[in-house]
KETORNU-802620 format. One line per 2 residues: number of its first residue (from 1); their letters; for each residue x, y, z of N, C-alpha, C. Coordinates in steps of 0.1 Angstrom, whole numbers. Layout:
N
NUM = A = X Y Z X Y Z X Y Z; ...
***
This chain:
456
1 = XX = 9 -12 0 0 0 0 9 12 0; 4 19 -4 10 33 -13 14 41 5
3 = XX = 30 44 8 31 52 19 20 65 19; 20 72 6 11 81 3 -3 88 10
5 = XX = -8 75 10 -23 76 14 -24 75 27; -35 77 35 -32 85 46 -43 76 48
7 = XX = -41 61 60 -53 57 67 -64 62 72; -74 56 73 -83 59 84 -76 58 98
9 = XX = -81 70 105 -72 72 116 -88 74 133; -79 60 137 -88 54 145 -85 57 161
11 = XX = -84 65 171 -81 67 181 -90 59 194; -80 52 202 -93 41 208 -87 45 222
13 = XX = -93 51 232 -91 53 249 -93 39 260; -84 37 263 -80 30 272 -79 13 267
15 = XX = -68 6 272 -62 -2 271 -70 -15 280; -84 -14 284 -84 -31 289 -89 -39 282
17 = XX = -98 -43 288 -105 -54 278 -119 -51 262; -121 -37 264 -127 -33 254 -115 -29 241
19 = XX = -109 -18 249 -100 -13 240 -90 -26 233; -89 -34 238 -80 -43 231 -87 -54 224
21 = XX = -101 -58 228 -110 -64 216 -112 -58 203; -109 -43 205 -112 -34 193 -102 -34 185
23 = XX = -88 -35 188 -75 -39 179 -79 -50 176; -80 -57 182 -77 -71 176 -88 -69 162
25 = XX = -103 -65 164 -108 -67 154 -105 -59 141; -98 -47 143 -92 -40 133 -82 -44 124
27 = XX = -76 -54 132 -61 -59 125 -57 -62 111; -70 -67 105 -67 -68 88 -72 -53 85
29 = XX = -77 -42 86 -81 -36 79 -75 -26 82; -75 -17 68 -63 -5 67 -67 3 71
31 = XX = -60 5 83 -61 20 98 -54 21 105; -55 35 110 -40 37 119 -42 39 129
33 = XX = -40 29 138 -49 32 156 -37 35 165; -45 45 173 -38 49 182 -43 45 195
35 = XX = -38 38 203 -43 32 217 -37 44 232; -45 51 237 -44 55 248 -44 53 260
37 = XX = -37 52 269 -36 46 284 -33 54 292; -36 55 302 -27 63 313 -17 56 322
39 = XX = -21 43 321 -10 29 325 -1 27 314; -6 22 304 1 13 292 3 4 295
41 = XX = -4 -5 302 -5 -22 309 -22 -22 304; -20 -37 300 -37 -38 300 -33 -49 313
43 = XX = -47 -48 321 -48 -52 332 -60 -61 331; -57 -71 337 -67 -80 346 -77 -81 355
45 = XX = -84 -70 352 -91 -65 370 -96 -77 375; -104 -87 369 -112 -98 377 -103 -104 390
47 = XX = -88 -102 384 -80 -107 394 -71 -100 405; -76 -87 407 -70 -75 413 -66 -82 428
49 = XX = -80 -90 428 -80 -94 445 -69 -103 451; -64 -111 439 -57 -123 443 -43 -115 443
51 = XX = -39 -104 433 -27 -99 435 -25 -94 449; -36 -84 459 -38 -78 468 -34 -87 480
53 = XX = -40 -102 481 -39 -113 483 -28 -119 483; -21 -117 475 -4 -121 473 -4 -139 471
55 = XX = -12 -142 460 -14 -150 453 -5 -150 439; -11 -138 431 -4 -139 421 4 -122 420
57 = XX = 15 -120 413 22 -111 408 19 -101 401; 22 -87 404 16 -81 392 18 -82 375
59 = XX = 31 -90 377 30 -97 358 19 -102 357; 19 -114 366 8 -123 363 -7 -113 360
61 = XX = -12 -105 359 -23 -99 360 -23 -89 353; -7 -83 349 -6 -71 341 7 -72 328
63 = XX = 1 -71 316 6 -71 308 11 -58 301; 24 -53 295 24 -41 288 19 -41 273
65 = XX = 9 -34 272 4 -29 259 11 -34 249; 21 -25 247 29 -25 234 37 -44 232
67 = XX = 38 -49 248 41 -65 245 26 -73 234; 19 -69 241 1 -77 239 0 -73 224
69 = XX = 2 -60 223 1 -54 207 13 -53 193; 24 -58 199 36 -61 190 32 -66 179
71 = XX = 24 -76 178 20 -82 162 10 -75 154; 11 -63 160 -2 -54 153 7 -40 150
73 = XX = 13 -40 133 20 -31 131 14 -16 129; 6 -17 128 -2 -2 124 -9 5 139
75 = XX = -4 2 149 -8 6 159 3 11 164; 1 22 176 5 32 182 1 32 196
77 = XX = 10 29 206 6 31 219 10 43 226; 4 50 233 8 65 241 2 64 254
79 = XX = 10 69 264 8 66 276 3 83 278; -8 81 287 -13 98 284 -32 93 288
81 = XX = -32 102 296 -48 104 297 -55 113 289; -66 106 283 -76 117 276 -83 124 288
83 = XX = -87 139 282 -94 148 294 -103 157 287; -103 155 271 -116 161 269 -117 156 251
85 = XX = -128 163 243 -129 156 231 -134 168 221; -128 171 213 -136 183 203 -141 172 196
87 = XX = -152 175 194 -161 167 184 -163 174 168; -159 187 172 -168 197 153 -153 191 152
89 = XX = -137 194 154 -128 194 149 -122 175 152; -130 167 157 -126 155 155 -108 152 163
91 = XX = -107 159 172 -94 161 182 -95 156 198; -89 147 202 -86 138 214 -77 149 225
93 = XX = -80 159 234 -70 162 238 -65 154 255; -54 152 253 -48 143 266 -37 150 267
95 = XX = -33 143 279 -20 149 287 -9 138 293; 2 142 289 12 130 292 12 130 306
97 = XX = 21 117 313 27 117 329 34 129 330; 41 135 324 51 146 325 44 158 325
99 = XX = 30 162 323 22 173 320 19 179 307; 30 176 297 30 180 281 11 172 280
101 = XX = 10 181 272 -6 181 262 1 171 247; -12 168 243 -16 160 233 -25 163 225
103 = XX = -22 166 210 -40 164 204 -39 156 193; -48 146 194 -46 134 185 -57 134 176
105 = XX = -60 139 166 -66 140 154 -73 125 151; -87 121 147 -96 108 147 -105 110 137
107 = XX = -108 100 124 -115 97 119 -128 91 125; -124 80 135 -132 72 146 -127 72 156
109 = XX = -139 72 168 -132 72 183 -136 61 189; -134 53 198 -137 46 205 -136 46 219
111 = XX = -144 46 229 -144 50 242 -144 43 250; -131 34 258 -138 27 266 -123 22 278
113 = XX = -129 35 286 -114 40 297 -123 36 308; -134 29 307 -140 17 319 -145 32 329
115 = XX = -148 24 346 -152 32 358 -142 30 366; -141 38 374 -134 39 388 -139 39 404
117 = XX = -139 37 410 -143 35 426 -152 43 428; -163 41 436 -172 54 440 -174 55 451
119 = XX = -175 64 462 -175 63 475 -188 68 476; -196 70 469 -206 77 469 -210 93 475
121 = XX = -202 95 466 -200 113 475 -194 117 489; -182 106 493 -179 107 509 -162 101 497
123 = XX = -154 112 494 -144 108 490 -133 114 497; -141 116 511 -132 113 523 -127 102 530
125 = XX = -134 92 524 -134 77 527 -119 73 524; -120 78 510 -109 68 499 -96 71 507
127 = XX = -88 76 515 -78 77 519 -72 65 534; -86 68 541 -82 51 547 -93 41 545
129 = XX = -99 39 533 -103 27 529 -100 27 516; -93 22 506 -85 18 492 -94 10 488
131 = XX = -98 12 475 -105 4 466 -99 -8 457; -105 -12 445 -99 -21 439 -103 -21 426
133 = XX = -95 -10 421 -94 -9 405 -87 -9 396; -77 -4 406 -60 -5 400 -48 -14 401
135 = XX = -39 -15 397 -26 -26 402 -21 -15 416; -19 2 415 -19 6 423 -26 1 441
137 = XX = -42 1 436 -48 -1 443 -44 -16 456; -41 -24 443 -42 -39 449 -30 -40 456
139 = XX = -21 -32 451 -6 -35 460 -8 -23 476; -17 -18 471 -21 -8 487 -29 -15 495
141 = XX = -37 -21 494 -45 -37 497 -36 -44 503; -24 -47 493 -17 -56 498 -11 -56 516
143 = XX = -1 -44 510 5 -36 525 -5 -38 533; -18 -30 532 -24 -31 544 -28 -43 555
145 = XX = -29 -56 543 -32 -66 550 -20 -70 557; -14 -72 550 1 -78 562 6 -70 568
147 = XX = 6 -57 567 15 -48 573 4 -47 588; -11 -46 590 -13 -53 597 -16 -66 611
149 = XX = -11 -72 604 -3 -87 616 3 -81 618; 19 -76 608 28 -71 618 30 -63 627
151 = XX = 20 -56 629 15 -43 636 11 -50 646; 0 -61 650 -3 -69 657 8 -71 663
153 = XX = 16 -84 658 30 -92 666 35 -83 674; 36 -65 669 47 -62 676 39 -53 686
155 = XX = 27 -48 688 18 -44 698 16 -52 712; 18 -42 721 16 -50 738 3 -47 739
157 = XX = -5 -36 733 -20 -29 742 -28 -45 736; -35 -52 744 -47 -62 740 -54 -51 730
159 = XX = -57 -39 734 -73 -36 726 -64 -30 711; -55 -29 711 -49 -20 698 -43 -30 691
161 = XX = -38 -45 695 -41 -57 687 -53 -62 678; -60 -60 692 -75 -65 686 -79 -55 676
163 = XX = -76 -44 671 -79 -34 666 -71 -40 650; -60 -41 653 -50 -46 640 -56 -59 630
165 = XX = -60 -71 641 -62 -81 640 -79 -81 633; -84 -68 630 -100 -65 630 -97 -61 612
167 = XX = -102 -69 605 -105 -62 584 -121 -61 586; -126 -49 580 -137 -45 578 -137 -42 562
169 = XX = -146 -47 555 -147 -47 539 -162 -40 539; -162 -32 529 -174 -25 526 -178 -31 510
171 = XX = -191 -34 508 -191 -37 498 -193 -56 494; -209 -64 499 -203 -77 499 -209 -85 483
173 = XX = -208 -76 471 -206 -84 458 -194 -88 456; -191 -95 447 -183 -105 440 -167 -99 444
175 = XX = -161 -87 442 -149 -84 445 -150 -83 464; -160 -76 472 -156 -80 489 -160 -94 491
177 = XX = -168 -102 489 -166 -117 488 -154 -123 486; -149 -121 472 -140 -129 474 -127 -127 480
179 = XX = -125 -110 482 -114 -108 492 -115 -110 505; -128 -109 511 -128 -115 526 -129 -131 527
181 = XX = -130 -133 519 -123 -152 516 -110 -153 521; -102 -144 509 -85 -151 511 -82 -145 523
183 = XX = -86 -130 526 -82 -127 542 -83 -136 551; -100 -144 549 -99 -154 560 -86 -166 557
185 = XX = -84 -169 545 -70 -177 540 -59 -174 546; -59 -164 542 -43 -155 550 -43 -158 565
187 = XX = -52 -159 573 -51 -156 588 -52 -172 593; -61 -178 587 -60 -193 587 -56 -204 581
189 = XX = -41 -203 571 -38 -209 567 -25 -202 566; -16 -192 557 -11 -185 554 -2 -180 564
191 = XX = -4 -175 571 0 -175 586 1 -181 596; -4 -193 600 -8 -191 608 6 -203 620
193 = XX = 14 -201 613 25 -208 625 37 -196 619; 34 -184 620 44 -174 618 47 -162 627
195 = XX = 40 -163 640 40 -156 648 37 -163 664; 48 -150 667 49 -155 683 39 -152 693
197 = XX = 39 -141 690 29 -131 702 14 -131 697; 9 -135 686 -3 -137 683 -9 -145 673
199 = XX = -18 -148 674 -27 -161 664 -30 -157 655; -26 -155 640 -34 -149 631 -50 -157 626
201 = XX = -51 -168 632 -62 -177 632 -75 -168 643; -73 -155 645 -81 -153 659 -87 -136 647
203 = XX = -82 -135 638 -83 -123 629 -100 -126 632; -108 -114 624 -116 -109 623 -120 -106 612
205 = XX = -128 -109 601 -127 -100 590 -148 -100 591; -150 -86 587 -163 -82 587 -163 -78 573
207 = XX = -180 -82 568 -185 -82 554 -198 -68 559; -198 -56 553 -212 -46 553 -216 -42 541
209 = XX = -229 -45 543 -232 -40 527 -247 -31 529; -251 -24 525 -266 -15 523 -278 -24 520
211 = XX = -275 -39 513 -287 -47 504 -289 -59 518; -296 -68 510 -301 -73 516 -294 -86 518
213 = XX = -287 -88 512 -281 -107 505 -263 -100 496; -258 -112 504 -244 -114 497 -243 -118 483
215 = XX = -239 -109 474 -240 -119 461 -257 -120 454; -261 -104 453 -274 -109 456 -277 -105 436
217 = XX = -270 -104 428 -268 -102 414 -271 -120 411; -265 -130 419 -262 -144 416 -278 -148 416
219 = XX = -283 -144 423 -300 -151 424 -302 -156 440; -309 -155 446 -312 -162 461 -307 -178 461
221 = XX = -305 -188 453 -298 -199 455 -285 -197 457; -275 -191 448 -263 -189 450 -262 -183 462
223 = XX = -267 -169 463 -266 -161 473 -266 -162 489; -274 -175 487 -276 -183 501 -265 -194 501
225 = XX = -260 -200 493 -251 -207 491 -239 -201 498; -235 -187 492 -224 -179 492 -223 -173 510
227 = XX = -237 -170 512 -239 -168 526 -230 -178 539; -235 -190 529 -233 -204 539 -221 -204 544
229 = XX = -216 -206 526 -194 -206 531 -190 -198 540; -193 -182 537 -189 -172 545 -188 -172 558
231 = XX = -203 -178 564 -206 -186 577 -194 -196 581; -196 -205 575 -185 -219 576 -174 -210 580
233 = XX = -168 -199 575 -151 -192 569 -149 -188 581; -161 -185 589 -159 -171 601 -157 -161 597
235 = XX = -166 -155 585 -166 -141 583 -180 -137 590; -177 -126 591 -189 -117 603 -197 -112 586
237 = XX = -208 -115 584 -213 -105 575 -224 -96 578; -224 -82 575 -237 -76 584 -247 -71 571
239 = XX = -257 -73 569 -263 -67 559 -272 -55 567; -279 -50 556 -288 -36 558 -279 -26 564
241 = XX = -263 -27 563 -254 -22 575 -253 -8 564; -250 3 566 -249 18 560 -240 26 568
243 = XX = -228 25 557 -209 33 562 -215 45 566; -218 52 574 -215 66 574 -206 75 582
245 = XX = -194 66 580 -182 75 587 -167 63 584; -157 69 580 -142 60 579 -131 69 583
247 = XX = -126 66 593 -113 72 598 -102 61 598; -90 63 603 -81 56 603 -78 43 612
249 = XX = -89 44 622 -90 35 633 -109 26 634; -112 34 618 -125 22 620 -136 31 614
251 = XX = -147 25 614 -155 30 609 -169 30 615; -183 39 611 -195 38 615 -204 36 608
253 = XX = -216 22 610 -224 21 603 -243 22 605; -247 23 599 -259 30 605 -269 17 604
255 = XX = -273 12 611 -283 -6 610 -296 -2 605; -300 -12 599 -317 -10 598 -327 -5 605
257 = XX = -319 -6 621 -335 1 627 -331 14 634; -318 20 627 -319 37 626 -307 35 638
259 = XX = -305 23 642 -295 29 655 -277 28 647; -267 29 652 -259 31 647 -249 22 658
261 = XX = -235 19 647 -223 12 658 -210 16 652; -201 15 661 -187 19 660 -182 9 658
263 = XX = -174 3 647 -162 -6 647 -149 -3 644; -140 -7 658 -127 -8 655 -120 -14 645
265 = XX = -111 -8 639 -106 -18 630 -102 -10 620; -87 -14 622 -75 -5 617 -70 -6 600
267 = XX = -79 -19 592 -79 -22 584 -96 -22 573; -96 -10 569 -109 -12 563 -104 -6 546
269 = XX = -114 -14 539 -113 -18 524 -123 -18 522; -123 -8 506 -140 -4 503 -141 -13 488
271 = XX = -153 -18 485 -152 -28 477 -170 -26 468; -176 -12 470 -184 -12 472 -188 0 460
273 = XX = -194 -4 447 -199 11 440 -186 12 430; -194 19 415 -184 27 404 -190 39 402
275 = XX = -181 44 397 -188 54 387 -174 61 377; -184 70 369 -172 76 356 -161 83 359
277 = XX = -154 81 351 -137 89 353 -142 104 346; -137 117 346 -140 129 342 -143 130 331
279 = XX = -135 125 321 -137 123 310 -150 119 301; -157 110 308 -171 110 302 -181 118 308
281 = XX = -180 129 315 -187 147 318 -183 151 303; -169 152 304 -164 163 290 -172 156 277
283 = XX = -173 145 273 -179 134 265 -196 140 266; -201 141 273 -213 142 275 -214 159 275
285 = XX = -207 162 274 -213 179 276 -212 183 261; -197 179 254 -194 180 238 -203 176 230
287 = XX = -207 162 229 -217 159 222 -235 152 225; -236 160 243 -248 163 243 -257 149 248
289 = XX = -246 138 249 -249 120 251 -257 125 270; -267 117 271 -272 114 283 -266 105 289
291 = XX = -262 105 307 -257 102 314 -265 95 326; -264 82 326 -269 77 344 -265 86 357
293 = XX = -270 82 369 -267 83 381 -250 80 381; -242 75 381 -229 71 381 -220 78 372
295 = XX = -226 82 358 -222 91 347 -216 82 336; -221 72 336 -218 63 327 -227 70 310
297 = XX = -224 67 300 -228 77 285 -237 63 282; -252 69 279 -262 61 269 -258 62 255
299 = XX = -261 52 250 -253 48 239 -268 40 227; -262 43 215 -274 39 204 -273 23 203
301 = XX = -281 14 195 -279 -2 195 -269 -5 187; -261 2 182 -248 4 174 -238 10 182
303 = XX = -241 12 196 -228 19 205 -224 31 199; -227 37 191 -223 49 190 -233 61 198
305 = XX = -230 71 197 -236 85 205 -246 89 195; -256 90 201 -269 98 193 -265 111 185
307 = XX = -263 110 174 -257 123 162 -238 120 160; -235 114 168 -225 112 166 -216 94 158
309 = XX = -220 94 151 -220 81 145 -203 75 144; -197 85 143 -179 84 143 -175 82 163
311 = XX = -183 80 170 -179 82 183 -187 70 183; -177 58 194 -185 44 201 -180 46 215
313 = XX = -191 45 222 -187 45 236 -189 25 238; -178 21 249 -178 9 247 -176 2 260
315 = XX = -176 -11 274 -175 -18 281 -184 -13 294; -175 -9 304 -180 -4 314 -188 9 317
317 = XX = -181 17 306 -186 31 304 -202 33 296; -204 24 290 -214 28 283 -227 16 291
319 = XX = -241 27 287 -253 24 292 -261 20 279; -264 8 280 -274 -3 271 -276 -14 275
321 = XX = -291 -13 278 -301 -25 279 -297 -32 292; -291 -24 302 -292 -28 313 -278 -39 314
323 = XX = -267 -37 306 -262 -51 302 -247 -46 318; -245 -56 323 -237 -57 336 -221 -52 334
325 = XX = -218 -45 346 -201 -45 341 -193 -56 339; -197 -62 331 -188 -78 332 -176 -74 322
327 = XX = -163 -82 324 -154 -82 312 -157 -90 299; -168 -98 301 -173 -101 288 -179 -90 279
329 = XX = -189 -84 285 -194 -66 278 -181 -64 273; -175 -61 279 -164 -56 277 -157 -58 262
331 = XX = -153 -69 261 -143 -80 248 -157 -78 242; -169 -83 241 -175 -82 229 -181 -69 221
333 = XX = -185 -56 231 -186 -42 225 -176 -37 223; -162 -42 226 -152 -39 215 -147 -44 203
335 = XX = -150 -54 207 -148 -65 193 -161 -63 183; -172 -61 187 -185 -51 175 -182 -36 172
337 = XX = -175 -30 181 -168 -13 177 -157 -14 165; -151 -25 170 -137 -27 163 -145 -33 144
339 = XX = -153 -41 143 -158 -46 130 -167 -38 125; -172 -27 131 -182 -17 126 -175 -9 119
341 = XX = -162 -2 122 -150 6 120 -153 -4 105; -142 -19 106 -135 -26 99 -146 -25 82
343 = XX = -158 -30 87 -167 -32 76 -169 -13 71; -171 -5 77 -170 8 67 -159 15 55
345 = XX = -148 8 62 -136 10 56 -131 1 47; -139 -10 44 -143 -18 32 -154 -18 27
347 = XX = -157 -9 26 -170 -4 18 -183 -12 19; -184 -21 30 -197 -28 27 -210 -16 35
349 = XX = -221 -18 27 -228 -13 29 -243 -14 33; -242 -29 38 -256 -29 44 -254 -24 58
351 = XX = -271 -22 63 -277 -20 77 -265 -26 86; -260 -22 90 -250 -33 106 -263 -37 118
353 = XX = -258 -47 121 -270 -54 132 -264 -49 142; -271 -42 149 -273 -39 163 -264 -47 178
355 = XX = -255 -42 184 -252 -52 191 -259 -61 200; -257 -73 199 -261 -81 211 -253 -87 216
357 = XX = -252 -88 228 -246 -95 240 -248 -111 240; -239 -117 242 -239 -133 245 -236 -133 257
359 = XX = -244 -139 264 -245 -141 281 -234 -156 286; -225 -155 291 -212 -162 291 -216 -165 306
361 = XX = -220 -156 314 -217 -168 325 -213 -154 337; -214 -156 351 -209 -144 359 -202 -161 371
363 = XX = -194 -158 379 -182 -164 387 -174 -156 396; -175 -162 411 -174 -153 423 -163 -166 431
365 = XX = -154 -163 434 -143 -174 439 -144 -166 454; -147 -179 465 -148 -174 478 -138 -177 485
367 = XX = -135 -191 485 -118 -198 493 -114 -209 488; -105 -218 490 -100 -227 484 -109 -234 482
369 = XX = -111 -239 467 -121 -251 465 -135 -246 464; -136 -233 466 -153 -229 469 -157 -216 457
371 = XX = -160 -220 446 -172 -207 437 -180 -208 439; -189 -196 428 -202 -201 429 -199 -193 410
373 = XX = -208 -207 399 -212 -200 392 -224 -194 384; -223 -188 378 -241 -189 370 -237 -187 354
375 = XX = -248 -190 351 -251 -187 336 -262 -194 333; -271 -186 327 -282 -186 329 -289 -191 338
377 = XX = -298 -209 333 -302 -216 345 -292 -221 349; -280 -223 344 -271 -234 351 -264 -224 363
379 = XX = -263 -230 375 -258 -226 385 -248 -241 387; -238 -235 399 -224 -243 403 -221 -240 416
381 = XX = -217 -248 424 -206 -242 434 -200 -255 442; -192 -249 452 -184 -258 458 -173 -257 450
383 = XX = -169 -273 448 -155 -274 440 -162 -277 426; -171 -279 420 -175 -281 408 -174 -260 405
385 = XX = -177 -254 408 -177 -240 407 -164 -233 410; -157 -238 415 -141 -235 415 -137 -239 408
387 = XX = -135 -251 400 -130 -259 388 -133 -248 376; -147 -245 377 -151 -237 363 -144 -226 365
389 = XX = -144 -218 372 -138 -203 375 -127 -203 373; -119 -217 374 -104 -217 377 -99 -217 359
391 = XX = -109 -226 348 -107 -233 335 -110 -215 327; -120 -212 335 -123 -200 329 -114 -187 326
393 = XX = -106 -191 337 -96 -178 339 -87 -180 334; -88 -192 334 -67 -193 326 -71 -193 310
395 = XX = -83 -191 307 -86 -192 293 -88 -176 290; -92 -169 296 -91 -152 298 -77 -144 298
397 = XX = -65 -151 309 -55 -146 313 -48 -142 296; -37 -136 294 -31 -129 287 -15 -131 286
399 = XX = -11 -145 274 -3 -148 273 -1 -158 281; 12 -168 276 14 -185 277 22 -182 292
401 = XX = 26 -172 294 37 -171 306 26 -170 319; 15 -154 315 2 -157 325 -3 -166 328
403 = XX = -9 -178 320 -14 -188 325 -5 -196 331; 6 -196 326 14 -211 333 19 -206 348
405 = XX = 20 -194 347 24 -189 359 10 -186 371; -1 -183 366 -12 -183 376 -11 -197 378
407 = XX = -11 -205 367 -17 -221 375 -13 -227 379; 4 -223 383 16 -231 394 11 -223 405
409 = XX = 10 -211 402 5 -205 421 -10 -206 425; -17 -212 416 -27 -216 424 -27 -231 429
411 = XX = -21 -237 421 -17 -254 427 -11 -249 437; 0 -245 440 8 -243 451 0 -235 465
413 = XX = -10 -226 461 -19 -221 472 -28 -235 479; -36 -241 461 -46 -244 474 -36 -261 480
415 = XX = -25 -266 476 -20 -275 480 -13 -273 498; -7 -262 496 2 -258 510 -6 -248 519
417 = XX = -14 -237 511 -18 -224 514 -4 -214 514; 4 -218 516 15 -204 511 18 -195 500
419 = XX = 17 -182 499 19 -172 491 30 -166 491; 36 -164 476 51 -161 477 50 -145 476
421 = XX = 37 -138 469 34 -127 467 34 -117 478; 40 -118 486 39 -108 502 42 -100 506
423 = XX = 55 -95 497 63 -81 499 56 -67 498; 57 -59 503 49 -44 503 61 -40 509
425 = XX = 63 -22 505 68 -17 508 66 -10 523; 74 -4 526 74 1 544 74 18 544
427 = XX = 68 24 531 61 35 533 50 43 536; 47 54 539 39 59 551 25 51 543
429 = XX = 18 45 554 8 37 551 -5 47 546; -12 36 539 -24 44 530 -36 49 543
431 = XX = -34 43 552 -45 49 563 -40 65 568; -30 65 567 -26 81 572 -18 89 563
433 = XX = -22 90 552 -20 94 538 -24 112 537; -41 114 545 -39 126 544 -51 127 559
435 = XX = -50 140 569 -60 138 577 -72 135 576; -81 128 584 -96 127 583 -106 142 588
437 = XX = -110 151 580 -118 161 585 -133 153 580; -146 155 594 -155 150 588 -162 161 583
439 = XX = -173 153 567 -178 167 565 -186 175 569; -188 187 566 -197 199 576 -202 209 564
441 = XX = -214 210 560 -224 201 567 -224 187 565; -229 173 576 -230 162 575 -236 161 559
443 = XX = -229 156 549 -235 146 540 -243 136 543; -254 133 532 -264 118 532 -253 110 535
445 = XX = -262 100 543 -253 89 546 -244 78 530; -235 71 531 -231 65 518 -240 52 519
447 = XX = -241 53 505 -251 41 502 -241 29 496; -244 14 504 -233 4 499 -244 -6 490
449 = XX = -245 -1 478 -253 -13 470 -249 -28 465; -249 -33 467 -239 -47 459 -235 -45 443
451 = XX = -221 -46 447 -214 -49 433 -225 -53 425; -224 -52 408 -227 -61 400 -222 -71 398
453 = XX = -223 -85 392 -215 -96 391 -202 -92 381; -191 -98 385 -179 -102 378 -177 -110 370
455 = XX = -171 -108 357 -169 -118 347 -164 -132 352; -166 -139 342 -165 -159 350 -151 -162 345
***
């Protein structure tokens, strides 16, 4: 092809599981894509918990772009956040790590830089309770869990042990489930002949959520199911419970019948709620797209923006038909963004069919040997539901080194329970990061709704 001619020039925002279904489906057709990240890793989220956990590595879960995309010569990776979008002049403006600007010029856009944590308007929270969205995030997870015990072991006060020895998880869908799993792993298995002055077997871990049922996306069988284990694990789970206060030494929640309680506990992790990154405001004010409660962009049965037919909003970010944040959404509204591009640019010219979703399945990993899955009617759990979650994942993971390396450290977990993943750094911890002022006037209390389900 003639250097001359000047591709269709395809600019696609963010690097996970949408944005990289959408390369892939481009790859025979002549265009010049530019891939945006503000990481340049595509990441793994389903498995954030297990890195946090110190199960698997952040290789294992995070790959670099430009490795994943090497066999795709007509692409362009830039590390840089998008922050706003001219639409009359068809211009991407982003900003490097270094602060230098960007304006990336687009024939087609593709949008799909996913959601981020929501504290629900108390983003006073996020400084001693850490979410889980990022590899950042998971390795601040990490610290806090162990750094924790050790805080324990080397404490004389009984009540400021028991304080260390106390995890409170906000949030009990599919990501606080299965992190208050391995926690209970960690303290009863993982530890638990590693210390002198205390029992990590005697840990605490508390489940609060706003709804009514653990896992309550799975259906009341699972959800009762999921209940059960948790019971069996010795996790405390509180439902109808409502955060409305997180400091560095614990938090307050407000119970169903209006009265309220204090819990200690030096370790709390919010697992609870998304919503949009800035970027889809600027999106929505430019070309005028309606916006949910969360600020996620409504989108046409073609994923594109109402009047805007060169713009596809795509995975987590975009609102249609009610369809779940799963990573499956994800891979297939970019892989239909990515062929809608492909088929214009080869001139075919019938009607394009409307996207539809193929329902794959949702999967919630609680502790060794124990899922739960669904898809459709079929439901799983125990170890027939770990089996699947486990076949499922290594078939998701990214690259021959990811899988062979998740599935020696998962043999090796659930065989010994030891994690080689444990190291954190011994910098000022994420609980006293910046002071807690409460707000004034009191804000509505935070609402903890259950996760959506997680890809299988």
């Amino acid at each position: 092809m003639d250097d001359h001619v000047r591709h269709r020039r395809v600019v696609i925002l963010g690097g996970g599981f949408a944005g990289l279904f959408a390369v892939r489906a481009l790859r025979s057709a002549p265009v010049e894509v530019t891939v945006v990240d503000r990481c340049a890793h595509h990441l793994f989220q389903p498995l954030l918990y297990q890195c946090a956990s110190g199960i698997l590595s952040e290789g294992q879960i995070a790959q670099p772009l430009r490795a994943v995309l090497r066999r795709h010569p007509r692409v362009r990776c830039l590390m840089a956040t998008a922050e706003d979008v001219d639409v009359t002049a068809r211009v991407v403006h982003a900003t490097r790590p270094d602060g230098g600007s960007l304006a990336l010029p687009y024939d087609d856009l593709i949008v799909g830089v996913g959601v981020r944590q929501s504290y629900f308007g108390h983003d006073e929270f996020a400084p001693f309770a850490p979410g889980m969205k990022t590899l950042d995030d998971a390795l601040a997870v990490r610290a806090k869990i162990y750094r924790a015990f050790e805080m324990a072991e080397a404490s004389t006060d009984p009540a400021e042990r028991a304080q260390w020895l106390t995890f409170a998880l906000v949030g009990a869908g599919p990501t606080g489930v299965e992190l208050a799993g391995q926690i209970r792993e960690i303290a009863g298995r993982t530890l638990r002949r590693e210390f002198a002055a205390v029992d990590p077997g005697l840990a605490r871990v508390l489940l609060f959520d706003g709804s009514d049922a653990v896992l309550a996306s799975f259906g009341p069988a699972l959800s009762d199911r999921a209940a059960r284990t948790l019971d069996d694990l010795g996790i405390e789970v509180h439902l109808r419970s409502v955060v409305t206060r997180v400091d560095d030494r614990g938090l307050t929640v407000r119970r169903e019948d209006g009265g309220t309680e204090r819990v200690e506990a030096r370790t709390v992790l919010w697992t609870a709620g998304v919503e949009a990154p800035p970027l889809a405001t600027a999106l929505a004010r430019a070309t005028g797209a309606e916006q949910d409660r969360a600020g996620r962009i409504h989108v046409e049965p073609d994923l594109t923006i109402a009047g805007h037919p060169e713009i596809r909003v795509v995975g987590d970010l975009m609102v249609l038909d009610r369809l779940p944040g799963l990573a499956e959404v994800a891979m297939q509204s970019g892989a239909y963004a990515g062929r809608r591009i492909r088929h214009a640019v080869e001139g075919r010219t019938r009607t394009p069919r409307p996207f539809r979703y193929l329902d794959l399945g949702s999967a919630a990993y609680i502790s060794r040997g124990r899922a739960v899955v669904k898809r459709g009617r079929f439901h799983a759990s125990g170890l027939i539901g770990w089996l699947i979650w486990l076949f499922v994942h290594i078939v998701f993971l990214t690259g021959f080194r990811s899988r062979a390396g998740a599935l020696l450290s998962w043999a090796v977990v659930f065989a010994s329970g030891s994690r080689r993943e444990r190291a954190f750094t011994t910098g000022a911890p994420h609980t006293t990061a910046v002071p807690f002022t409460p707000p004034s006037p009191p804000a509505d209390p935070a609402v903890t709704p259950h996760e959506p389900p997680r890809p299988a």
